[in-house]
Structure formats: C-alpha cells, structure tokens
MARKE-949682 format. One record per atom (N, C-alpha, C): residue number from 1; chain; atom name; y, z, x. Coordinates in steps of 0.2 Angstrom, whole numbers. Layout:
N
<r NUM, "A", "CA", <Y, Z, X>>
...
! end
This chain:
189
<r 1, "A", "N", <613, 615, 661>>
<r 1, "A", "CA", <616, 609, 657>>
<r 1, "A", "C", <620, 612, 651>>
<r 2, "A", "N", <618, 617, 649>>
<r 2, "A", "CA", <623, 620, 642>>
<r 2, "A", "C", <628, 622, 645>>
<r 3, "A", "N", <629, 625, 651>>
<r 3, "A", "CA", <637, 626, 654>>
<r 3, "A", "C", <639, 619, 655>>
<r 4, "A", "N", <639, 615, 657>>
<r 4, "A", "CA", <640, 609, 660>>
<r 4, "A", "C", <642, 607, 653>>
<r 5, "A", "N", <640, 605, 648>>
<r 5, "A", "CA", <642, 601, 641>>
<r 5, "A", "C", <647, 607, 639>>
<r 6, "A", "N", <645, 613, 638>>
<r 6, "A", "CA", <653, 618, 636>>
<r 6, "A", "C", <659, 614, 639>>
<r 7, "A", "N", <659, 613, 648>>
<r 7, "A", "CA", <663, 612, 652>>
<r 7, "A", "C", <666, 604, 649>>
<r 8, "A", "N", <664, 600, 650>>
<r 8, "A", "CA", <664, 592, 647>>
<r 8, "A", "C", <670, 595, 640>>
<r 9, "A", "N", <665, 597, 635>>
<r 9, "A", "CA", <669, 601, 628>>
<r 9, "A", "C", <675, 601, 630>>
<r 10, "A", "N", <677, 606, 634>>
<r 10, "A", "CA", <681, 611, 635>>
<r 10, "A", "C", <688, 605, 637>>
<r 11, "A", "N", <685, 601, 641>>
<r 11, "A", "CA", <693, 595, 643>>
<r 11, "A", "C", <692, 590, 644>>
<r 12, "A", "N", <686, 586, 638>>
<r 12, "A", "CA", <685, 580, 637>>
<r 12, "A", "C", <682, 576, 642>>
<r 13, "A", "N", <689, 572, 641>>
<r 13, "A", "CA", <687, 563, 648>>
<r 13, "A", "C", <689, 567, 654>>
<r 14, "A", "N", <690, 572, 657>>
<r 14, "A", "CA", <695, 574, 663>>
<r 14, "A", "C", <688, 578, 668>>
<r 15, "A", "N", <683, 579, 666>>
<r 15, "A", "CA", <678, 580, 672>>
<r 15, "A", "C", <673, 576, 676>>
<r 16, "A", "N", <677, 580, 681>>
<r 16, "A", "CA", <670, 574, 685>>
<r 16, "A", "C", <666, 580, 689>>
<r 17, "A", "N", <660, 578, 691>>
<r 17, "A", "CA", <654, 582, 694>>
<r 17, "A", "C", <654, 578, 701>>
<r 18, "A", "N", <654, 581, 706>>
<r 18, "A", "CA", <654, 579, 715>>
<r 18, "A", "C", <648, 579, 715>>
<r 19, "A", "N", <647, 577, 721>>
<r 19, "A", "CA", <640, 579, 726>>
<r 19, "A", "C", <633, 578, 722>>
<r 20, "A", "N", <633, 574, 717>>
<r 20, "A", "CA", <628, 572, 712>>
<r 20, "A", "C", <622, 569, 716>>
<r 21, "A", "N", <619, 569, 717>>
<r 21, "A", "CA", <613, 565, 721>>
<r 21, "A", "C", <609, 561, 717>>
<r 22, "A", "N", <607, 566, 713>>
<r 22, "A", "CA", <599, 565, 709>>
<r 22, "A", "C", <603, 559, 703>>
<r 23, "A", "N", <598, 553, 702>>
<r 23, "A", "CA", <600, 548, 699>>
<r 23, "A", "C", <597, 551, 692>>
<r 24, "A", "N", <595, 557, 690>>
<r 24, "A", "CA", <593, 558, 683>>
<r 24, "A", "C", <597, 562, 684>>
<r 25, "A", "N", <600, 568, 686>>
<r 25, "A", "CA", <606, 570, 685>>
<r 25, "A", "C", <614, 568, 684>>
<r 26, "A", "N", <612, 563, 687>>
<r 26, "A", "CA", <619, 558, 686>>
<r 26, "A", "C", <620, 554, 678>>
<r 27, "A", "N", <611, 552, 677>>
<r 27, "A", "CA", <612, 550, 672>>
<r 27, "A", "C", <615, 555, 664>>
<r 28, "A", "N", <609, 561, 667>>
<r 28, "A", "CA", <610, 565, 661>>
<r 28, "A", "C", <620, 570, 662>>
<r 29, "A", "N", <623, 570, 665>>
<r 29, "A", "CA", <630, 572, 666>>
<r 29, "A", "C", <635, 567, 663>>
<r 30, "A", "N", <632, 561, 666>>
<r 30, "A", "CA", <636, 555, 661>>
<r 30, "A", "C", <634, 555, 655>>
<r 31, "A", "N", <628, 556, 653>>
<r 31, "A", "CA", <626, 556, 644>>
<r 31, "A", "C", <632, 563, 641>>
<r 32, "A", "N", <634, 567, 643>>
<r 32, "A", "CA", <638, 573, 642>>
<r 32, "A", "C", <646, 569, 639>>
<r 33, "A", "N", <645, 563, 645>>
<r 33, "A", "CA", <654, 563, 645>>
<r 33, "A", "C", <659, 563, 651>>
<r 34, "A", "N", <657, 565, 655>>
<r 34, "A", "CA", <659, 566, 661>>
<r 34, "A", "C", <658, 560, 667>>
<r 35, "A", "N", <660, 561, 672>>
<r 35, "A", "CA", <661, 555, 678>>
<r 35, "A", "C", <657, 559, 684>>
<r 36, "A", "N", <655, 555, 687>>
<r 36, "A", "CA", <647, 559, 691>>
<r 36, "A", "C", <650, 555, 698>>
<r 37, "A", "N", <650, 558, 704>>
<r 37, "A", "CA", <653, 555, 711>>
<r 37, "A", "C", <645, 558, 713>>
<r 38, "A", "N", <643, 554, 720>>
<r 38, "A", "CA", <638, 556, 725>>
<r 38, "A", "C", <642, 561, 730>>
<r 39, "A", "N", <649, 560, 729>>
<r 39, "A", "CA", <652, 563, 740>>
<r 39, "A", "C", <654, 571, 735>>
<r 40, "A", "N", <656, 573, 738>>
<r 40, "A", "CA", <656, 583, 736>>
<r 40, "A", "C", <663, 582, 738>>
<r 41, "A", "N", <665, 588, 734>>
<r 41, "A", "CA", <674, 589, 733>>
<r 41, "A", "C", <675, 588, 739>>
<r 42, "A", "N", <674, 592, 745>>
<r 42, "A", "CA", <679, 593, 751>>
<r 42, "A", "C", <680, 583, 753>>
<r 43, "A", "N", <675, 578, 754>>
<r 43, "A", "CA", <676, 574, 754>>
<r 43, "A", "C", <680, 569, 751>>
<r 44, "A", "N", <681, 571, 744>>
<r 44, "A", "CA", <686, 567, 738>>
<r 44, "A", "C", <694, 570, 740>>
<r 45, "A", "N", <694, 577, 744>>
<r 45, "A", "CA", <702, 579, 746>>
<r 45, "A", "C", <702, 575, 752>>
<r 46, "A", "N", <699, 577, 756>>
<r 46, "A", "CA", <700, 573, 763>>
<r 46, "A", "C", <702, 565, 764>>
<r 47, "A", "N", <699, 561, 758>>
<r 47, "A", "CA", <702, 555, 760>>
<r 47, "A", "C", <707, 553, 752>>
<r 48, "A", "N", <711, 561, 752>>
<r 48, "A", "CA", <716, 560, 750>>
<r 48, "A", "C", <715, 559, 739>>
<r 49, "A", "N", <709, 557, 737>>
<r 49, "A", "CA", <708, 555, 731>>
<r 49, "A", "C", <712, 561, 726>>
<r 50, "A", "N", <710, 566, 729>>
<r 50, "A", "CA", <712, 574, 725>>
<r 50, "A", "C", <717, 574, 730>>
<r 51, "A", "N", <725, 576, 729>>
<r 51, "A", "CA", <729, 574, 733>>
<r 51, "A", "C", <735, 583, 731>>
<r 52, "A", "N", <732, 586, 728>>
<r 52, "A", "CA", <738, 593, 727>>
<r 52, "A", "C", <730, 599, 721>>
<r 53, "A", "N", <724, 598, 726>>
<r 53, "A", "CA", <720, 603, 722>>
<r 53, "A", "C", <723, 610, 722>>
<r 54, "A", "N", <718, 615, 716>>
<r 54, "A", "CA", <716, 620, 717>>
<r 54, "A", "C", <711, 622, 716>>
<r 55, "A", "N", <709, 628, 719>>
<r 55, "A", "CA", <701, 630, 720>>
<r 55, "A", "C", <702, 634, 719>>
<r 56, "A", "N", <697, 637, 713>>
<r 56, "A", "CA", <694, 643, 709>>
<r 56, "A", "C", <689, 647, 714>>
<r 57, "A", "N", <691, 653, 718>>
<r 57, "A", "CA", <689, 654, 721>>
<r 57, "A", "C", <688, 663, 721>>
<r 58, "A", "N", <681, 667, 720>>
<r 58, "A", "CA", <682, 673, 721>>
<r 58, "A", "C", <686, 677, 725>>
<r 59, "A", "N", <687, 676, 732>>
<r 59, "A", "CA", <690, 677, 737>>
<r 59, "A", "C", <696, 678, 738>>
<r 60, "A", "N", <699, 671, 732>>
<r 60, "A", "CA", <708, 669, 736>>
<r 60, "A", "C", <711, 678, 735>>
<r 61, "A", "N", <714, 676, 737>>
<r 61, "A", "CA", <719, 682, 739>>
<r 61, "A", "C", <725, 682, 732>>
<r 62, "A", "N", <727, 676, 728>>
<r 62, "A", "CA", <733, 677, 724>>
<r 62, "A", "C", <728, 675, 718>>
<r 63, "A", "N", <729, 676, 712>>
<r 63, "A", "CA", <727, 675, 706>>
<r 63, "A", "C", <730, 670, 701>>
<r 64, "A", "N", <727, 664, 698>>
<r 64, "A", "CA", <728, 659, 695>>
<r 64, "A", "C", <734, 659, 690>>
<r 65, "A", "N", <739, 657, 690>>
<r 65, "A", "CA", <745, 656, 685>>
<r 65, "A", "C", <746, 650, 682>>
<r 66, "A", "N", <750, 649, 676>>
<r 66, "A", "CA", <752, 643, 674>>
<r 66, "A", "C", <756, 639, 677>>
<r 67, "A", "N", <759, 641, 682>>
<r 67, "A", "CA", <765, 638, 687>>
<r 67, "A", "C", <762, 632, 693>>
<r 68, "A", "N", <755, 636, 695>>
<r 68, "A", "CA", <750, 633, 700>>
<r 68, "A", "C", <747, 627, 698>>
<r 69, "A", "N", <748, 626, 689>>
<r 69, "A", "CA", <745, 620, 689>>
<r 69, "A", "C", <748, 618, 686>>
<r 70, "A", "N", <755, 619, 686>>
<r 70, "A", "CA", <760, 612, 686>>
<r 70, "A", "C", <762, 603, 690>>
<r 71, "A", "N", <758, 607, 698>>
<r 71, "A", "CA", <759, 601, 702>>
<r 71, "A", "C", <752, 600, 706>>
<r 72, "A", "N", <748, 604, 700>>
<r 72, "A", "CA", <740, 604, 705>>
<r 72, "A", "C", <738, 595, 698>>
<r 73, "A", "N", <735, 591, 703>>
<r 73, "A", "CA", <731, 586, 702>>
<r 73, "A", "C", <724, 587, 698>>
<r 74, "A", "N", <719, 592, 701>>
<r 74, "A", "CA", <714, 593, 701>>
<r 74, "A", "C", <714, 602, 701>>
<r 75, "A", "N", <707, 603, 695>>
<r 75, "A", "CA", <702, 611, 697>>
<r 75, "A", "C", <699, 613, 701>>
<r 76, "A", "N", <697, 615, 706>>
<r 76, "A", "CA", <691, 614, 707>>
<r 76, "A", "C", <686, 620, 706>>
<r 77, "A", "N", <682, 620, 703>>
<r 77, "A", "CA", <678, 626, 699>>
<r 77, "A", "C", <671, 627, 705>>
<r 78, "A", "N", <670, 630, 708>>
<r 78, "A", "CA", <666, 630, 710>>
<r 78, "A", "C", <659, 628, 712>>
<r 79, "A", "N", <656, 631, 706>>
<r 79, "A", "CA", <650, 630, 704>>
<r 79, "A", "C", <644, 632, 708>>
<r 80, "A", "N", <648, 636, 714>>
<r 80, "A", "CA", <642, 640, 715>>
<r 80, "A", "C", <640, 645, 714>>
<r 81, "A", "N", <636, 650, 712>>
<r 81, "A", "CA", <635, 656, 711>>
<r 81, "A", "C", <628, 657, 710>>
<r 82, "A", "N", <627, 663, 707>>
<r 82, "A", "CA", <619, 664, 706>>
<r 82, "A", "C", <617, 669, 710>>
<r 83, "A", "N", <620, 673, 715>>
<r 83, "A", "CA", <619, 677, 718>>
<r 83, "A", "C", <620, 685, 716>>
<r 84, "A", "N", <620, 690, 717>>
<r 84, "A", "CA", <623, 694, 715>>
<r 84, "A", "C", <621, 701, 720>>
<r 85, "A", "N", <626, 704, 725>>
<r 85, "A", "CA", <632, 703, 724>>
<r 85, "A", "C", <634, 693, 727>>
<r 86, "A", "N", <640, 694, 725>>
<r 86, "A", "CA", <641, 688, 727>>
<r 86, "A", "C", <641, 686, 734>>
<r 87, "A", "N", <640, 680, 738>>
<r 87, "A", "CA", <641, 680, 744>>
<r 87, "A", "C", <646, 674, 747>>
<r 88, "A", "N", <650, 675, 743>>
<r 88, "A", "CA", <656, 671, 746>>
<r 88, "A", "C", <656, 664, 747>>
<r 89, "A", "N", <649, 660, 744>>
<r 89, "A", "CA", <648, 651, 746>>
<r 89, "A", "C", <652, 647, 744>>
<r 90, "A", "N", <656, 649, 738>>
<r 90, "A", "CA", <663, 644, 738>>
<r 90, "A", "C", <667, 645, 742>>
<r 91, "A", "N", <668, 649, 744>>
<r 91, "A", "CA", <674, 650, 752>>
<r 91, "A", "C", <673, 647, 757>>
<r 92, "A", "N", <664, 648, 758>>
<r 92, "A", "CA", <661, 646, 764>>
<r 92, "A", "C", <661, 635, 765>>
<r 93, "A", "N", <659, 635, 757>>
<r 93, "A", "CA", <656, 628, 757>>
<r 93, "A", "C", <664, 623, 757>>
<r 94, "A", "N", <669, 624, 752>>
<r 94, "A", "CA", <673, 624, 750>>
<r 94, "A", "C", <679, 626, 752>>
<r 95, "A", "N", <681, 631, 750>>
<r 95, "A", "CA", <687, 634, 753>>
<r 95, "A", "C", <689, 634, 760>>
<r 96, "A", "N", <684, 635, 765>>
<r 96, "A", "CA", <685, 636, 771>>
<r 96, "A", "C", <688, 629, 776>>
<r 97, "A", "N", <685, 623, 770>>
<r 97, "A", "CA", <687, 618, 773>>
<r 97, "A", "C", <689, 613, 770>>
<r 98, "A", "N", <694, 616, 766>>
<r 98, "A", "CA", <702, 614, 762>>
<r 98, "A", "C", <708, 616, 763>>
<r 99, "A", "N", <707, 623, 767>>
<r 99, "A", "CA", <713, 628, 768>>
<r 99, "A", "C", <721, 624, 766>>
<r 100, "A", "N", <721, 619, 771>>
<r 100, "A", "CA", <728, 616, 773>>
<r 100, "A", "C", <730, 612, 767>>
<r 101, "A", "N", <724, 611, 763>>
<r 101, "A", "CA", <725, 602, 759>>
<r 101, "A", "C", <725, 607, 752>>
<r 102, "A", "N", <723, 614, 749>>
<r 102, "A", "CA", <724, 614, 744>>
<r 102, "A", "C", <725, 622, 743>>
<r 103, "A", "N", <730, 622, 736>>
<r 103, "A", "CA", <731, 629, 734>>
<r 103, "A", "C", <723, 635, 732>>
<r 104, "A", "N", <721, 638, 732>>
<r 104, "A", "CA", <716, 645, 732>>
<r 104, "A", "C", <718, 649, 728>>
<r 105, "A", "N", <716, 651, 723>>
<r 105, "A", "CA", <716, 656, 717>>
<r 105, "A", "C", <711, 657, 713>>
<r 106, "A", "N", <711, 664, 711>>
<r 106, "A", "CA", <705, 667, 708>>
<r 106, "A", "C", <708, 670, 701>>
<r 107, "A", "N", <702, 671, 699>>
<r 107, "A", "CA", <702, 673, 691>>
<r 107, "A", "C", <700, 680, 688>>
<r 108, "A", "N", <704, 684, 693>>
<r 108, "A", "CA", <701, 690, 694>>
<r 108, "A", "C", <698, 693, 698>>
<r 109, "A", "N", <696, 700, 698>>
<r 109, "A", "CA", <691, 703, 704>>
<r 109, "A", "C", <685, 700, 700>>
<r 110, "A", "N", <681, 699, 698>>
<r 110, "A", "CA", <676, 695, 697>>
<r 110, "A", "C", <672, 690, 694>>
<r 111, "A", "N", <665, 689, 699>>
<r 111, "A", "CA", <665, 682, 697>>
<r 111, "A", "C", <662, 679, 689>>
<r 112, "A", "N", <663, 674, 688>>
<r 112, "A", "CA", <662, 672, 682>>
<r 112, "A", "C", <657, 664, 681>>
<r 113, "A", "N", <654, 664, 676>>
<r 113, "A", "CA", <649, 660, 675>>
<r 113, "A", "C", <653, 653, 674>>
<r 114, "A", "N", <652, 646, 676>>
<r 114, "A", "CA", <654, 642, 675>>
<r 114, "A", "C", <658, 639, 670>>
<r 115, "A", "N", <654, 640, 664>>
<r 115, "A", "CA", <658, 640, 657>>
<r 115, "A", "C", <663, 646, 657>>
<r 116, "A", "N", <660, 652, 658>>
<r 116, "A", "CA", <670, 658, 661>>
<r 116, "A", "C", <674, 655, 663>>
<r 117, "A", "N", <673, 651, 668>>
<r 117, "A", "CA", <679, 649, 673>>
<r 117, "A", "C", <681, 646, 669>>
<r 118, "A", "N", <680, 639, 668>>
<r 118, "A", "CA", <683, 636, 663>>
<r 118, "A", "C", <685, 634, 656>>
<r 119, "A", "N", <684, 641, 654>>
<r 119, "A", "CA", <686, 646, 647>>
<r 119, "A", "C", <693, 651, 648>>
<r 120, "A", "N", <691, 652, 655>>
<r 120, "A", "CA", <697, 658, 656>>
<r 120, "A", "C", <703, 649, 660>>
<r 121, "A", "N", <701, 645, 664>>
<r 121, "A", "CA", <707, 638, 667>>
<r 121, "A", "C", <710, 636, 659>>
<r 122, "A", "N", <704, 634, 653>>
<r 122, "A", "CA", <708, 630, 649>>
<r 122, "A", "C", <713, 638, 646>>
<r 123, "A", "N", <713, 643, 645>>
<r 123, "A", "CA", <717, 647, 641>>
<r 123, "A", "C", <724, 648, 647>>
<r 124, "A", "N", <722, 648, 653>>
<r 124, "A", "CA", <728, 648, 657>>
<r 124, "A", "C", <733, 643, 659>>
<r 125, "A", "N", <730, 636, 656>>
<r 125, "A", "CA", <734, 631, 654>>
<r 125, "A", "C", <738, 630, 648>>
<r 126, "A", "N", <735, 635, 643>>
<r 126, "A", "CA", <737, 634, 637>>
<r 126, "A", "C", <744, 640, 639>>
<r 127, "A", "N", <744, 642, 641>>
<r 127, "A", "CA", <751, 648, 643>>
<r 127, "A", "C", <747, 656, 643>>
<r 128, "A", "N", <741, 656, 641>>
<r 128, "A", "CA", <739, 663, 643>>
<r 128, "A", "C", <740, 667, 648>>
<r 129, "A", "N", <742, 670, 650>>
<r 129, "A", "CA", <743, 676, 657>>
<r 129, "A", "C", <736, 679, 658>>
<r 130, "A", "N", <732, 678, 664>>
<r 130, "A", "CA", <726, 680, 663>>
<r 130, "A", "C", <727, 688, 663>>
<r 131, "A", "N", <731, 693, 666>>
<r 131, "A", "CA", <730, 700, 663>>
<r 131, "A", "C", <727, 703, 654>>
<r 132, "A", "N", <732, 695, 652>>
<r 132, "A", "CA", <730, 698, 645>>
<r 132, "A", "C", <724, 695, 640>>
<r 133, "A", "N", <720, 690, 645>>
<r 133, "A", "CA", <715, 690, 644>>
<r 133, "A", "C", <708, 694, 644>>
<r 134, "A", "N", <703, 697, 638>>
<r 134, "A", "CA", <699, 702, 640>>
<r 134, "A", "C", <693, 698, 643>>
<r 135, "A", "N", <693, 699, 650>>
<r 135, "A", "CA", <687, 698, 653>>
<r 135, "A", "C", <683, 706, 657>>
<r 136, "A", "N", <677, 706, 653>>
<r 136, "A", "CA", <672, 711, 655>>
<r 136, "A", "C", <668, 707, 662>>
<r 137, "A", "N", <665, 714, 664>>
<r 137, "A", "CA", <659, 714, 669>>
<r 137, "A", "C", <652, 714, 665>>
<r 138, "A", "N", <648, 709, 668>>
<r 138, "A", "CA", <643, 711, 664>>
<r 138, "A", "C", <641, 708, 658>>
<r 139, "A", "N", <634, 707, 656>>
<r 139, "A", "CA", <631, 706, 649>>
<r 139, "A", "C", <627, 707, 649>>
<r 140, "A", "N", <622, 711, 643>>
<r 140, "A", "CA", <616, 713, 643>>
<r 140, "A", "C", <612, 709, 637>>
<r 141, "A", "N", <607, 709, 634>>
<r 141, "A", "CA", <605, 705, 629>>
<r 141, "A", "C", <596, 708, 630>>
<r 142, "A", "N", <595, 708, 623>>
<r 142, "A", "CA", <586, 708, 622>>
<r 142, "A", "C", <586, 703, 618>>
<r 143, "A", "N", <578, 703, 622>>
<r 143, "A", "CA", <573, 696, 616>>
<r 143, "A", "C", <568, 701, 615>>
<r 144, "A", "N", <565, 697, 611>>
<r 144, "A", "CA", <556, 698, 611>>
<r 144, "A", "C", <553, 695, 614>>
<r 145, "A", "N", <548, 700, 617>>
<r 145, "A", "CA", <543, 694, 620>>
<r 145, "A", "C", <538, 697, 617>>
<r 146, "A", "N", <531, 695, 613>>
<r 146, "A", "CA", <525, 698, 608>>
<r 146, "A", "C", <529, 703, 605>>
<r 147, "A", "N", <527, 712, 607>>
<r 147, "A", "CA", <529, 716, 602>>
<r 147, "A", "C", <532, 719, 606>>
<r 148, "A", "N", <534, 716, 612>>
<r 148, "A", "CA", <541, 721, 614>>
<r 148, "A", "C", <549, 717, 614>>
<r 149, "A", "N", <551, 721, 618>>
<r 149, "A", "CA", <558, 720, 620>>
<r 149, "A", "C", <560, 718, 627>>
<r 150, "A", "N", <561, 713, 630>>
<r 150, "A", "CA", <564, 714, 635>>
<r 150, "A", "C", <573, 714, 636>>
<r 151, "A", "N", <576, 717, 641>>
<r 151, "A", "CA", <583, 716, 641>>
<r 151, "A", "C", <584, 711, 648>>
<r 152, "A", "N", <588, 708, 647>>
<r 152, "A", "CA", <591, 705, 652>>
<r 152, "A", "C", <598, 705, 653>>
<r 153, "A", "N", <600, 708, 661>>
<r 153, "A", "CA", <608, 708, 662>>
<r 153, "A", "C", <611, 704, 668>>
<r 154, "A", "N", <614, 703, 666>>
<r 154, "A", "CA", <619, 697, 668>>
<r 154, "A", "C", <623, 697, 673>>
<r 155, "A", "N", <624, 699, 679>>
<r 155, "A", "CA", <629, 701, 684>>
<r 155, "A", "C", <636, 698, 685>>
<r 156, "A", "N", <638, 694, 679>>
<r 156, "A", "CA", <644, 691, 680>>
<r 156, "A", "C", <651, 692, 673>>
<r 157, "A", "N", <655, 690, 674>>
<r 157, "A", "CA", <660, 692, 671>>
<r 157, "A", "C", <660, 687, 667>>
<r 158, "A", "N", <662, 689, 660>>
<r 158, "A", "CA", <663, 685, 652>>
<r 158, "A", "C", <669, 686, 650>>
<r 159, "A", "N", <674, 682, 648>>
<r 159, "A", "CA", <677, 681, 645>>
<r 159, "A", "C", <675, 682, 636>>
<r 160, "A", "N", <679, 688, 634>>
<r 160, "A", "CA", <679, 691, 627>>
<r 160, "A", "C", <683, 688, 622>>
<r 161, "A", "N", <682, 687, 613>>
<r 161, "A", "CA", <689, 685, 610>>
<r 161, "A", "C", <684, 689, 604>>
<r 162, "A", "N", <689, 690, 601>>
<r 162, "A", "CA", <687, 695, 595>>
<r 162, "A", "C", <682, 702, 594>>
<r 163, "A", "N", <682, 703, 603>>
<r 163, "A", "CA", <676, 708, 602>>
<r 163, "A", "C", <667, 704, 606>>
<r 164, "A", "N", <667, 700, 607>>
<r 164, "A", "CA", <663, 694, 605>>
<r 164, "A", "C", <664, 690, 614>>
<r 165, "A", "N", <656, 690, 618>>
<r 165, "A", "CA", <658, 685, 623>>
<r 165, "A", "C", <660, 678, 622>>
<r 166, "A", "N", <663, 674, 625>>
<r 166, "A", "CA", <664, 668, 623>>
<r 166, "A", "C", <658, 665, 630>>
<r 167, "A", "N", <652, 660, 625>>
<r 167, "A", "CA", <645, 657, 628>>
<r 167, "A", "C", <647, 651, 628>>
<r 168, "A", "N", <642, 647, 629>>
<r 168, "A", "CA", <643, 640, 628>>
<r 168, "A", "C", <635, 640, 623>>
<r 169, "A", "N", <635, 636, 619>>
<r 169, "A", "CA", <630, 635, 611>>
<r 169, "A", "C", <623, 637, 614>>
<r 170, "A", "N", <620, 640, 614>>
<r 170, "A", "CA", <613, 642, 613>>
<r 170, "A", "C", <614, 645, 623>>
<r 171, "A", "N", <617, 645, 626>>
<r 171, "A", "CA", <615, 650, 632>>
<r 171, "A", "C", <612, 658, 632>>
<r 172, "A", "N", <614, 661, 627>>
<r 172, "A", "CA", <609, 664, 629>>
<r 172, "A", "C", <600, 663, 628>>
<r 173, "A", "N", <600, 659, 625>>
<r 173, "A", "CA", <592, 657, 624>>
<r 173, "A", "C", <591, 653, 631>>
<r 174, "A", "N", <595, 648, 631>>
<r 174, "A", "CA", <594, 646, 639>>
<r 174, "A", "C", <592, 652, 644>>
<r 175, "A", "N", <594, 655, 644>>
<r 175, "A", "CA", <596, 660, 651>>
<r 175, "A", "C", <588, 664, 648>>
<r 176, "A", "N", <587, 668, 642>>
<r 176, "A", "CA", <580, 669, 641>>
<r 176, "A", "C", <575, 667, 644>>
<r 177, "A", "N", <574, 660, 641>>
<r 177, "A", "CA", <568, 657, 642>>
<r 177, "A", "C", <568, 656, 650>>
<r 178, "A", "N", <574, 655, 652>>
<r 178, "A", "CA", <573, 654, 660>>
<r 178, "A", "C", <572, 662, 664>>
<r 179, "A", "N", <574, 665, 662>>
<r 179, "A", "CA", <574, 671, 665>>
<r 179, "A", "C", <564, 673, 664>>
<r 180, "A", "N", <564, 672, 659>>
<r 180, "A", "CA", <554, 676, 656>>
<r 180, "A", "C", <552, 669, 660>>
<r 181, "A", "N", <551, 664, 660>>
<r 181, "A", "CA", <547, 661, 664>>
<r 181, "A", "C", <548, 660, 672>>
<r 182, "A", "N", <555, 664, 675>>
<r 182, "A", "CA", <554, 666, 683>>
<r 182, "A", "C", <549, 672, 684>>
<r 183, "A", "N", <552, 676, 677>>
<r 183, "A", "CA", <548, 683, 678>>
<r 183, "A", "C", <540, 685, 678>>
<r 184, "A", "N", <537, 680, 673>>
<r 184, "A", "CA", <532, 678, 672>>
<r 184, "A", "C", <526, 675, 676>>
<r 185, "A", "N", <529, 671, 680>>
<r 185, "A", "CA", <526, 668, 685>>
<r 185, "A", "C", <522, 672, 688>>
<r 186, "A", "N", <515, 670, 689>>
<r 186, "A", "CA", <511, 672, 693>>
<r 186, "A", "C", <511, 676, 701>>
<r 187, "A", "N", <510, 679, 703>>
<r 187, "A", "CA", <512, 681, 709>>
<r 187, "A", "C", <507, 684, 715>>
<r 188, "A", "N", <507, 682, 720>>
<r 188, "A", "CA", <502, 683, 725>>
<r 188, "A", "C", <504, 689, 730>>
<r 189, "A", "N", <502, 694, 734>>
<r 189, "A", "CA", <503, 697, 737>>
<r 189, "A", "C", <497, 699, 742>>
! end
C-alpha cells in the first residue's frame, strides 16, 4: 500500500487499479485517491475503454520515450513482480494479449519496483531522457533485530536523485517488518 499511495501522489486523480476483487481492497485504494475497476487491464482495452495504451514491460524490445506518450491514452504499469530473477508475467498475463491493441516499452534492462516505474514514467513525461536518469540495480539496507544486524537486499532497480534512492515514505520499514516476519516464521521440516 506504500507504493500504491507513492503511485496515487505521484499523478493524483488519473489512477485507476484493475482487477480489484477484494471489497476491502477496493475500499482501502479508493481512501488513497484512486478509481478501483473489478475487470483487469486486458479487459478494459479489449472493449475499447483504454483505446491508444502503453505497457511498461521488462521484455519490450524498444525503450519508453516522451514521443510515446504523446498519443498514448493510458500506462500501464504492471504490477507484477516479486520474483527474482524475473519471470516474465507481465508479458505473459499482459503483454501477450494486447500485442495488436497497444504500444510496449520498457524502462530499461531492469526491473523496477512499482513506485520506480512510476517515478522513472512521471520524469519521462516531464521531458527526462531515461539514459540520463540514474537508475541502479539493487538495494541493500540493515535493521536491528535485538542485538544484531540484519541486512536485507532488494533485487530490483531504484531510481536515484542526489546520490539518494527515490522510496515512497517509510518503505523501507514496510519492506523490513515484512521481510523479518516471512523470515521468522516458524518452520517444519
């Protein structure tokens, strides 16, 4: 949800969330700000509603420009991820069956966290050239847990400005506490 409200931030009234099912997650996406549909993006092109999209995809072959979204309608960010290495399920779920209906563009050789994509889309609408954007591989970070240290690393690409990744407000604590209580869990063997 901290990427998701970054996201909302990032370009106000203009997000919608697809494929929403869960009536508590619809609720809480609309307390963000945002417009919440049940039917998923491929659905929303197909009957024409997104009528000139692009899809943010690690795969496509050409790389995102300001030119491209001159006569594009809609983004479409993918939102899936999670994997590492990646395994291609925005191409798969997505991409593969939009080919004809919409433009495909990536944001680089790799992939990027939710709030990246849509930190590195809003600077390439602003006239940024994405070359000259620094985006790194990778993030490392320690916390404490009692009297030690744990590190945790990140397998995805961040978008940098002043030396400094660009997060969306308390993620990395998010990403902690989530990370030490998968870790932590119990385990049978």
């Amino acid at each position: 949800m901290c990427e998701y409200s970054y996201v909302v931030k990032l370009f106000k009234n203009s997000v919608l969330f697809t494929n929403v099912k869960s009536l508590r997650a619809q609720r809480a996406l609309k307390e963000l700000g945002a417009d919440v549909v049940e039917v998923s993006v491929v659905d929303l092109v197909a009957s024409s509603s997104l009528r000139h999209p692009i899809i943010l995809d690690p795969k496509a072959r050409e790389t995102l420009s300001l030119s491209d979204l001159v006569s594009a309608d809609s983004v479409i960010i993918g939102g899936i991820m999670g994997e590492h290495p990646p395994k291609g399920r925005t191409f798969r779920e997505i991409t593969s069956r939009l080919t004809s209906r919409a433009k495909v563009r990536n944001l680089g050789k790799f992939q990027l966290t939710i709030a990246g994509a849509a930190y590195v889309l809003k600077r390439v609408m602003e006239g940024a050239r994405l070359e000259s954007l620094d985006i790194r591989f990778g993030l490392e970070f320690t916390v404490p847990v009692g009297k030690y240290e744990v590190t945790i690393e990140l397998p995805y690409a961040f978008p940098y400005e002043e030396g400094r990744p660009v997060l969306p407000e308390n993620y990395l604590e998010t990403i902690a506490k989530r990370s030490l209580a998968y870790e932590l869990k119990p385990r049978c063997f």
